[in-house]
N, CA, C and O atoms as CSV, one atom per row, in Angstrom:
chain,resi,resn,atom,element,x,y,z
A,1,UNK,N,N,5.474,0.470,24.609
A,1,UNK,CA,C,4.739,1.601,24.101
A,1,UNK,C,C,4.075,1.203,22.786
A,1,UNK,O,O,4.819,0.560,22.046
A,2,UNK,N,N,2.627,1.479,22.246
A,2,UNK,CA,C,1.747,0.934,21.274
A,2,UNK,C,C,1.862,2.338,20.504
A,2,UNK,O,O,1.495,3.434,20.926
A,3,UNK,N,N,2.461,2.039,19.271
A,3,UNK,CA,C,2.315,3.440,18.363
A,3,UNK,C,C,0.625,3.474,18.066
A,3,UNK,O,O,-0.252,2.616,17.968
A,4,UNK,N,N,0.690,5.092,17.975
A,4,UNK,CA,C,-0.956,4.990,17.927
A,4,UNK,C,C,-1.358,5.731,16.410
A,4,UNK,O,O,-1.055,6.898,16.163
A,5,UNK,N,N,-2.165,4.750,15.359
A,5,UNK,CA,C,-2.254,5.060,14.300
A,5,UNK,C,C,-3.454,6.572,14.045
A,5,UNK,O,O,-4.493,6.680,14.695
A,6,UNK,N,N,-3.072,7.435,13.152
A,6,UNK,CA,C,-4.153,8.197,12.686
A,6,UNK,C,C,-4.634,8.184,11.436
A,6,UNK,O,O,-4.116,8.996,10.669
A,7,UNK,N,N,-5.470,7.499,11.020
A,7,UNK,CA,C,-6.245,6.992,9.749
A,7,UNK,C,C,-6.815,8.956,9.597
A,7,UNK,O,O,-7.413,9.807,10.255
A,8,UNK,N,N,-5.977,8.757,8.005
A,8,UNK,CA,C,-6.508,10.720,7.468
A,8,UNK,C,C,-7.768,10.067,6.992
A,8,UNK,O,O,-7.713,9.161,6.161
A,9,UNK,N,N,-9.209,10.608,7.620
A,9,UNK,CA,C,-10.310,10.943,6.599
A,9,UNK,C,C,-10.454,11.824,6.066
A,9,UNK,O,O,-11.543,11.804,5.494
A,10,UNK,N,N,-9.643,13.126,5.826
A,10,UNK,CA,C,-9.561,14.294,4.231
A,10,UNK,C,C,-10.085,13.264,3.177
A,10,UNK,O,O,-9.858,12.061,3.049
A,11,UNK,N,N,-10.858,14.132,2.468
A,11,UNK,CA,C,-11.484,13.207,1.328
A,11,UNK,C,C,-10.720,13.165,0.210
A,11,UNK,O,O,-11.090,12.908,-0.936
A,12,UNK,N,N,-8.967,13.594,0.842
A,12,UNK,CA,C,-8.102,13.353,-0.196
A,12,UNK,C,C,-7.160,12.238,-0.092
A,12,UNK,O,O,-6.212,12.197,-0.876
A,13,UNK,N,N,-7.331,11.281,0.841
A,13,UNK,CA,C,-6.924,10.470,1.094
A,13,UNK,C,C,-8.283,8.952,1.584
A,13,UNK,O,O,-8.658,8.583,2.697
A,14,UNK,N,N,-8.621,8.504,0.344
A,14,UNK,CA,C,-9.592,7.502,1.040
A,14,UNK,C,C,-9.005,6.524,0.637
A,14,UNK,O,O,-8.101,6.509,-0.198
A,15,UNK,N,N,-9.660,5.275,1.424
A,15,UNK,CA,C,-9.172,4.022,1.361
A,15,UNK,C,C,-9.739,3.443,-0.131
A,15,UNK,O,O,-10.739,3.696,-0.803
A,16,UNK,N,N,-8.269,2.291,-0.343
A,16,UNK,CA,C,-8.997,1.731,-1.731
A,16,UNK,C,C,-8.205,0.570,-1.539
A,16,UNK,O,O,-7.200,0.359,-0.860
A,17,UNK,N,N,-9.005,-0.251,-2.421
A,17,UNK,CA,C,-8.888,-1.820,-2.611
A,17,UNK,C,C,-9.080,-2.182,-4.039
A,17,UNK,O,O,-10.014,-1.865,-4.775
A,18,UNK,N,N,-7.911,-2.986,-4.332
A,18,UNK,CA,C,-7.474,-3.391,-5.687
A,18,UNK,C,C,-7.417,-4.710,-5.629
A,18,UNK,O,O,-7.309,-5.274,-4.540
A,19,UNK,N,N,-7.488,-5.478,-6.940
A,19,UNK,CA,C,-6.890,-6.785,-7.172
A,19,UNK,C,C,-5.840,-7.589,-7.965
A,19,UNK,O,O,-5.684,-7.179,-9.116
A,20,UNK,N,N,-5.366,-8.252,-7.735
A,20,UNK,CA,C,-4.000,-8.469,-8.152
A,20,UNK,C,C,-3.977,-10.056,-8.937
A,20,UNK,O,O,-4.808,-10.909,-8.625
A,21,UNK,N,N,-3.237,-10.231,-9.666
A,21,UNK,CA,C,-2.902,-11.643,-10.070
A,21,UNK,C,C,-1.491,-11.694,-10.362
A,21,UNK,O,O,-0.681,-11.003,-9.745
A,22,UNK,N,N,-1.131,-12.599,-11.409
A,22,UNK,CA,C,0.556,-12.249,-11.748
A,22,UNK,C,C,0.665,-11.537,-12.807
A,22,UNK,O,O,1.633,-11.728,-13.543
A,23,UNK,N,N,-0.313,-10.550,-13.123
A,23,UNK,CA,C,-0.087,-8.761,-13.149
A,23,UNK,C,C,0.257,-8.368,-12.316
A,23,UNK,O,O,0.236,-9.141,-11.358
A,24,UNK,N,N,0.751,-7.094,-12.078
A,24,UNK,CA,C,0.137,-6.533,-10.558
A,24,UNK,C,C,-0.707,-5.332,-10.806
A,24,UNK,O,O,-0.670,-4.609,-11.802
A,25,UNK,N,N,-1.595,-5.201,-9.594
A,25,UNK,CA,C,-2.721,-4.088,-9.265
A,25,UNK,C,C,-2.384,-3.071,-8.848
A,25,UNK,O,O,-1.432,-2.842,-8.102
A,26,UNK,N,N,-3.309,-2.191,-9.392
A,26,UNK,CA,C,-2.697,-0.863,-8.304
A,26,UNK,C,C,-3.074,0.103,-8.274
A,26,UNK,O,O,-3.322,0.525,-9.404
A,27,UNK,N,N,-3.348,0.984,-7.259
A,27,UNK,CA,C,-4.360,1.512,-6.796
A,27,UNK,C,C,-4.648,2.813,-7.084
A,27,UNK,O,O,-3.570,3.401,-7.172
A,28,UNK,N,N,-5.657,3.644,-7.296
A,28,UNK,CA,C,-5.497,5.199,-7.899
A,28,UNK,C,C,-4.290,5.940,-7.128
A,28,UNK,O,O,-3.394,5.325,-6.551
A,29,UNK,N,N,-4.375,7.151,-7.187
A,29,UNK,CA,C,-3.053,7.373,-6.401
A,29,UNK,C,C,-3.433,8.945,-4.990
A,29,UNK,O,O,-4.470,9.590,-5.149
A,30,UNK,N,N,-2.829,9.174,-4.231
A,30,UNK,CA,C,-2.854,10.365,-3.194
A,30,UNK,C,C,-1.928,11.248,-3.539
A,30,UNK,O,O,-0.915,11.040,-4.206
A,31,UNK,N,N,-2.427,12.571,-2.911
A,31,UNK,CA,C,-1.455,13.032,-2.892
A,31,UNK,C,C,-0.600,13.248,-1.658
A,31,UNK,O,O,-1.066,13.072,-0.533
A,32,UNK,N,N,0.885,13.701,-1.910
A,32,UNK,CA,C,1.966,14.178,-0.859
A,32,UNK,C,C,1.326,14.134,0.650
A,32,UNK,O,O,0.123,14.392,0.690
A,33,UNK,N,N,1.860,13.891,1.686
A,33,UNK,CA,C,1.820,13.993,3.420
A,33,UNK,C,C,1.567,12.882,3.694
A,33,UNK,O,O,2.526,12.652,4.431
A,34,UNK,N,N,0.922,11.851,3.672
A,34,UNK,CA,C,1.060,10.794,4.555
A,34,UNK,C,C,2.379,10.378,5.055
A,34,UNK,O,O,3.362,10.315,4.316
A,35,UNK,N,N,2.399,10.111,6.227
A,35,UNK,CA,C,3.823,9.326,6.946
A,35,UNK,C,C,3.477,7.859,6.134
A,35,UNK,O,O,4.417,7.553,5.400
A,36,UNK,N,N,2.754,7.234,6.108
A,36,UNK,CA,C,2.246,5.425,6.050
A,36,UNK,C,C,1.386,5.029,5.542
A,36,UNK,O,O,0.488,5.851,5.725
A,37,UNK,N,N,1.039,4.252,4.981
A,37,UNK,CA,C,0.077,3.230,4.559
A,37,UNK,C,C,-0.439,1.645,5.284
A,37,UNK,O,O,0.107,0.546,5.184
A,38,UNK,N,N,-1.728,2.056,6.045
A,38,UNK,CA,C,-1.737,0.503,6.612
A,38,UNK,C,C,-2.712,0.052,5.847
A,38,UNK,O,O,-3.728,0.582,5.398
A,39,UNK,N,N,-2.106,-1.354,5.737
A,39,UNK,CA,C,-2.466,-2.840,4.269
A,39,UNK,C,C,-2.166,-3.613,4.711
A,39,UNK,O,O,-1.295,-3.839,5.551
A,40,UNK,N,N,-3.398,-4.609,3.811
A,40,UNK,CA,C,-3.244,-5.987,3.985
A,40,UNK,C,C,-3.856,-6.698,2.965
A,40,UNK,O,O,-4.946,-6.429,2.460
A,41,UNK,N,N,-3.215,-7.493,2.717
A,41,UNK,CA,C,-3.416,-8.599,1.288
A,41,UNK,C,C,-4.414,-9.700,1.749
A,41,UNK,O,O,-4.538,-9.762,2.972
A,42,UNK,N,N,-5.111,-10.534,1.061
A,42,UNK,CA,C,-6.012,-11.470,1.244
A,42,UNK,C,C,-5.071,-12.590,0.873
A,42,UNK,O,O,-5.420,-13.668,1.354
A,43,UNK,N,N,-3.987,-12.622,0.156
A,43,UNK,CA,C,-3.409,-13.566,-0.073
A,43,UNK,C,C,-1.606,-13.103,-0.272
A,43,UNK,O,O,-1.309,-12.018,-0.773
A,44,UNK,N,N,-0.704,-13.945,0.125
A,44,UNK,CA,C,0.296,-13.847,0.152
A,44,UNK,C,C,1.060,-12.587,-1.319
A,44,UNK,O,O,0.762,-12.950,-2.458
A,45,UNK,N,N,1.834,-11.429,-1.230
A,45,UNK,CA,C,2.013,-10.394,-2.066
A,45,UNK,C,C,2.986,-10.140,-1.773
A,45,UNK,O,O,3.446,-10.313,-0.645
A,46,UNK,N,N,3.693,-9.545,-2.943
A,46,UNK,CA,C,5.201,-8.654,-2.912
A,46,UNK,C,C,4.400,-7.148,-3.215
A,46,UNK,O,O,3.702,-7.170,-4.228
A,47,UNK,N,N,4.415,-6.283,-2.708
A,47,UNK,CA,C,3.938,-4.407,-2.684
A,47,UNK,C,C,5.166,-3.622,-2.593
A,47,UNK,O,O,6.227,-3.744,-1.982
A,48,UNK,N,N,4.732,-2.886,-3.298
A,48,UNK,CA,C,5.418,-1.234,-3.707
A,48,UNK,C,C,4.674,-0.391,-3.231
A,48,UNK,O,O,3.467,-0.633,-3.224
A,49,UNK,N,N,4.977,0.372,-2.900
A,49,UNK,CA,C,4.540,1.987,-2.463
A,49,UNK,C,C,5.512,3.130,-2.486
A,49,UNK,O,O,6.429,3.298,-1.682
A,50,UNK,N,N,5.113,4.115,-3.799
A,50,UNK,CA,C,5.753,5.650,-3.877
A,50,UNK,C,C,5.052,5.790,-4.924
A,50,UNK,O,O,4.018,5.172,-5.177
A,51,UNK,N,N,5.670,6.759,-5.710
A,51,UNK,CA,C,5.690,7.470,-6.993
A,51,UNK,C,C,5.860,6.756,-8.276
A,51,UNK,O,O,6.856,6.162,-8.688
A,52,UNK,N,N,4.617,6.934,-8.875
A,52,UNK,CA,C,4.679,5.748,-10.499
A,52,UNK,C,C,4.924,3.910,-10.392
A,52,UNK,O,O,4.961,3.152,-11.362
A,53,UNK,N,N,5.120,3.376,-8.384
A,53,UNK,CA,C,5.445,2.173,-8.657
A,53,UNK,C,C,4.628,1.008,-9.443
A,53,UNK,O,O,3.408,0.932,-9.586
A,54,UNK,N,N,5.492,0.246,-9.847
A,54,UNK,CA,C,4.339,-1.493,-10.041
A,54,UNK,C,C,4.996,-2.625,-9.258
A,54,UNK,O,O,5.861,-3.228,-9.893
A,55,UNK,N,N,4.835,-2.915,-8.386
A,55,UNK,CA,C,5.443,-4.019,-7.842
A,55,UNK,C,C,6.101,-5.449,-8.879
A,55,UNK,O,O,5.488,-5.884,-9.854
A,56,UNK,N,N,6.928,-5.785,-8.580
A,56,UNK,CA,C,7.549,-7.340,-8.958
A,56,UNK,C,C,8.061,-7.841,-8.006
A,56,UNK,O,O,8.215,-7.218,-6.956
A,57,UNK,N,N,8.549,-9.467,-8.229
A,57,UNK,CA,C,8.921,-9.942,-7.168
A,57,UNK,C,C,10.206,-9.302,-6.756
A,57,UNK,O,O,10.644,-8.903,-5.677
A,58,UNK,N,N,10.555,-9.330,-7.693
A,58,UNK,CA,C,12.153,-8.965,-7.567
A,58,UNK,C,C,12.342,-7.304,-6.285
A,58,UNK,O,O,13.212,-7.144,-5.429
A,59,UNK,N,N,10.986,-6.198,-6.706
A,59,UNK,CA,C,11.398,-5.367,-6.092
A,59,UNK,C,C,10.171,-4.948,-5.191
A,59,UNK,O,O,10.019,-3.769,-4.872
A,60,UNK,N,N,9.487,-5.725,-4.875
A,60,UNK,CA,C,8.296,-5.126,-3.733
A,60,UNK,C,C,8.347,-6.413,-2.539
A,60,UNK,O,O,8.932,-7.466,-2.792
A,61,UNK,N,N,7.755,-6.203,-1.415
A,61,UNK,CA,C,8.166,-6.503,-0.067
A,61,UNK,C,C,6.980,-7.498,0.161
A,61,UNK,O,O,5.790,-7.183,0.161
A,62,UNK,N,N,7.542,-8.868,0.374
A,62,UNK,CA,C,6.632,-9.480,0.732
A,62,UNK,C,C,6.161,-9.755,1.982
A,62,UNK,O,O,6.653,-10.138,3.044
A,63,UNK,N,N,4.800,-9.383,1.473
A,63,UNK,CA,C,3.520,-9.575,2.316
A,63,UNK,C,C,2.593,-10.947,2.645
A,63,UNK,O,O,1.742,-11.283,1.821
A,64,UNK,N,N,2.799,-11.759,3.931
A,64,UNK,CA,C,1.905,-12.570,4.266
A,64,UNK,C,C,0.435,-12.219,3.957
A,64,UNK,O,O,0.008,-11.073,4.095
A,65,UNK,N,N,-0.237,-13.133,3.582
A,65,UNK,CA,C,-1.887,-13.345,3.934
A,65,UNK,C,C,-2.536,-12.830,4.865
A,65,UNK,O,O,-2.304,-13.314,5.973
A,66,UNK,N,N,-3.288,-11.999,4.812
A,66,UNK,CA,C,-4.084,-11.771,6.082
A,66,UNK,C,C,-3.428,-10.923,7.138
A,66,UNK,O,O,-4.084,-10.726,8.160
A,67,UNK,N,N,-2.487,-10.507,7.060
A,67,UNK,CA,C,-1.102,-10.049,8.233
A,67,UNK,C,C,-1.525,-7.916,7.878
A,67,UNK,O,O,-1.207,-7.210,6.921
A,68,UNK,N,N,-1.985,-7.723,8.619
A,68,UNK,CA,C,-2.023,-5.983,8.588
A,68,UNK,C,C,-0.378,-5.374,8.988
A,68,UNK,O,O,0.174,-5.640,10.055
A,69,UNK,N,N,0.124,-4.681,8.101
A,69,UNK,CA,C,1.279,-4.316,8.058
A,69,UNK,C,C,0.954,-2.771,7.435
A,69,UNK,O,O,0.155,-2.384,6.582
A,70,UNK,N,N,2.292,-1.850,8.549
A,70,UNK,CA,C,2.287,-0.196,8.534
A,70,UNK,C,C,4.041,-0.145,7.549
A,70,UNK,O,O,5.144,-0.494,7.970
A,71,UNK,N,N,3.633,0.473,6.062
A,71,UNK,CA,C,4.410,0.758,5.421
A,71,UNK,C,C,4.700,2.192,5.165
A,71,UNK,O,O,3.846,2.935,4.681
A,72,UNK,N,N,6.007,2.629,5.514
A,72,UNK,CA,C,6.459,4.347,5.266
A,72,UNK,C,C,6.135,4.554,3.643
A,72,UNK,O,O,6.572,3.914,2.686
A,73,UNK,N,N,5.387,5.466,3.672
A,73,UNK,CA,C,5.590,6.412,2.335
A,73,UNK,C,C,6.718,6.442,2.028
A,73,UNK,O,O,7.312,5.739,2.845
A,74,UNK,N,N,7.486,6.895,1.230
A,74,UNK,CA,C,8.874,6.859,1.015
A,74,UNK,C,C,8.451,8.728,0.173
A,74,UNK,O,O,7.512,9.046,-0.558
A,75,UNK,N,N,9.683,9.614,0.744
A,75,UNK,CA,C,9.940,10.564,0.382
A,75,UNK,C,C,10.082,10.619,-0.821
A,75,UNK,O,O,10.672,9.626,-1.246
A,76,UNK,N,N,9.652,11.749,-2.012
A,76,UNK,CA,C,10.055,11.939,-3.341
A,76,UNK,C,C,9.871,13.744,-3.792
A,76,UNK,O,O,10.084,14.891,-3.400
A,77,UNK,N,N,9.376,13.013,-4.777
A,77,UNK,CA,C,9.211,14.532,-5.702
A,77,UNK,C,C,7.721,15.575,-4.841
A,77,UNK,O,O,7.585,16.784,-5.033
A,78,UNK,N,N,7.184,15.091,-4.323
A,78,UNK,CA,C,5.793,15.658,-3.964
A,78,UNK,C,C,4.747,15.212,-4.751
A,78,UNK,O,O,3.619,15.688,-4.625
A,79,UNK,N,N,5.096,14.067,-5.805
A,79,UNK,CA,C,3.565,13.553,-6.496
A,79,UNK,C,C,2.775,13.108,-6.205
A,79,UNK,O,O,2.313,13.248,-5.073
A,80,UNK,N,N,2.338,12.473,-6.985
A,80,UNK,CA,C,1.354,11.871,-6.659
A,80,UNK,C,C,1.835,10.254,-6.292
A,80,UNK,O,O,2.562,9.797,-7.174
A,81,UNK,N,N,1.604,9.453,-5.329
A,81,UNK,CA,C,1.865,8.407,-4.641
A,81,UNK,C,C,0.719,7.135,-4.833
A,81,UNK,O,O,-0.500,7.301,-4.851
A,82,UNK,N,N,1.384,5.918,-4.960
A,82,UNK,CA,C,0.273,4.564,-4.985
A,82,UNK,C,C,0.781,3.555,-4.402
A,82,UNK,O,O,1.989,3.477,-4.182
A,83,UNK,N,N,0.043,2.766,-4.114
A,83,UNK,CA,C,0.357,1.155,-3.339
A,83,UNK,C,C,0.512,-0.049,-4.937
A,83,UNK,O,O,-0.281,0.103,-5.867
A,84,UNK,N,N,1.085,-0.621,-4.965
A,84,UNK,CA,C,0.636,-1.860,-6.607
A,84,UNK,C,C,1.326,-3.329,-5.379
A,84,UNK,O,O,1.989,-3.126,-4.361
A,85,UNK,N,N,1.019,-4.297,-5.764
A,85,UNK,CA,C,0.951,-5.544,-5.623
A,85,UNK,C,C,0.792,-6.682,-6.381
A,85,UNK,O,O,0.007,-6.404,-7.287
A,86,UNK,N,N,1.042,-7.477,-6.432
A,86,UNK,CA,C,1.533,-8.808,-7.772
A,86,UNK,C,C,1.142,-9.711,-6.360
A,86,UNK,O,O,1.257,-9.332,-5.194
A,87,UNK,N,N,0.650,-11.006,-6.855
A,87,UNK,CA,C,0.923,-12.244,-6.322
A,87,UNK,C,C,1.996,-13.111,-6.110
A,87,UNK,O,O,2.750,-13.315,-7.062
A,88,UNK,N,N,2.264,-13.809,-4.752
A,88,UNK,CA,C,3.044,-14.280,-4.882
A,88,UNK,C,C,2.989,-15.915,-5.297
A,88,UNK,O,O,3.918,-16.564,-5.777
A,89,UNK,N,N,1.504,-16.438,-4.942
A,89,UNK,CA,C,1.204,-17.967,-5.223
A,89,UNK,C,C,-0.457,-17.736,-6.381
A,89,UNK,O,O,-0.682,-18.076,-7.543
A,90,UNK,N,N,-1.079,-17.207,-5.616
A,90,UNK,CA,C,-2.483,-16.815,-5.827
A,90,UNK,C,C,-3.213,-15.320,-5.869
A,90,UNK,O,O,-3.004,-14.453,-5.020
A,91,UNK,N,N,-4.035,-15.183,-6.915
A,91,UNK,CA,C,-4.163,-13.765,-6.726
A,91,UNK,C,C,-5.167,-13.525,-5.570
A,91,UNK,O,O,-5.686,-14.450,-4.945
A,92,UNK,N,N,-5.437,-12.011,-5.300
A,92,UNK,CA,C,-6.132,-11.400,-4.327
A,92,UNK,C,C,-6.374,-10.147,-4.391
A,92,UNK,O,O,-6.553,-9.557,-5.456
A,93,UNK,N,N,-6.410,-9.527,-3.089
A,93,UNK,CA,C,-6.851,-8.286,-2.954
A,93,UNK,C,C,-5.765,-7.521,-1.836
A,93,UNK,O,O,-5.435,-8.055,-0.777
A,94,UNK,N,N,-5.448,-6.629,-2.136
A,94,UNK,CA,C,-5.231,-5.183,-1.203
A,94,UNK,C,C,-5.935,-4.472,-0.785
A,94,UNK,O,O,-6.614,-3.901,-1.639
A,95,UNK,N,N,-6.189,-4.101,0.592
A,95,UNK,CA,C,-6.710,-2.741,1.147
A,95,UNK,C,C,-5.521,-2.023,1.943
A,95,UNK,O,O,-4.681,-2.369,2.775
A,96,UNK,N,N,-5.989,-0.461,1.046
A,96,UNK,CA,C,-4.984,0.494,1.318
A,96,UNK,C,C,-5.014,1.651,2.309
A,96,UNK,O,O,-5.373,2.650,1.686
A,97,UNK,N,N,-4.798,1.925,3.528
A,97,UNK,CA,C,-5.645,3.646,4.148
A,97,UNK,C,C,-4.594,4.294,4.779
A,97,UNK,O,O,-4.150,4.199,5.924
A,98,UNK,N,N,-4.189,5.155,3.562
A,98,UNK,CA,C,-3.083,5.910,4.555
A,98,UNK,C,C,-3.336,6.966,5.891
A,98,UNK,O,O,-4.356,7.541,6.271
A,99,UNK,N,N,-1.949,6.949,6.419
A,99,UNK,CA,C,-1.867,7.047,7.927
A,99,UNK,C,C,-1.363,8.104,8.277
A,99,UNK,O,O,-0.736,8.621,7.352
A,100,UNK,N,N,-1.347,8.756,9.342
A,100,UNK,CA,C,-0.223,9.165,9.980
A,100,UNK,C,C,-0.009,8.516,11.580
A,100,UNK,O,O,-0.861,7.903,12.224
A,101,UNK,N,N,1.223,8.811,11.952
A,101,UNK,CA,C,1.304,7.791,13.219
A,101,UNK,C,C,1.549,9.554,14.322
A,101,UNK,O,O,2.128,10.577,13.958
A,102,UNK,N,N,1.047,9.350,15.287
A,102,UNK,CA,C,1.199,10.450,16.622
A,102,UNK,C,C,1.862,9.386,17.117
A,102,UNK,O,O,2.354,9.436,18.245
């Protein structure tokens, strides 16, 4: 069975793309309801996604190069929500478009 993605176009949820080095980037923020976020890095990344995050190595999920990956929102307060990303070799880019899955 192929989960089948629903990309929200509400113009309260648009896609955005950030860049990262060994800072990390990160992206304006949405508000509350998305189930997911589908992303993908241009270059190898550790990412966070919720409320106020910044990614580090230590606590964001690494992400292959090029690899499109569906990340859960993570439940909170009802705020406002962001994607951030750090490099893991080389910097790059994130694209972010949250989801819901039917």
């Amino acid at each position: 069975m192929v989960d089948i993605i629903n990309p929200l176009y509400d113009t309260a949820y648009p896609a955005r793309t950030i860049t990262y080095t060994g800072t990390a980037g990160v992206t304006g923020t949405w508000p509350a309801g998305p189930q997911a976020i589908y992303l993908f890095c241009t270059t190898a990344a550790h990412v966070s996604v919720g409320e106020g995050v910044t990614a580090t190595i230590a606590t964001g999920i690494p992400i292959p190069a090029n690899t499109p990956v569906v990340l859960k929102v993570p439940g909170g307060t009802g705020a406002l929500w962001r994607v951030s990303a750090i490099q893991i070799a080389t910097g790059g880019s994130v694209y972010a478009k949250p989801i819901n899955r039917e």
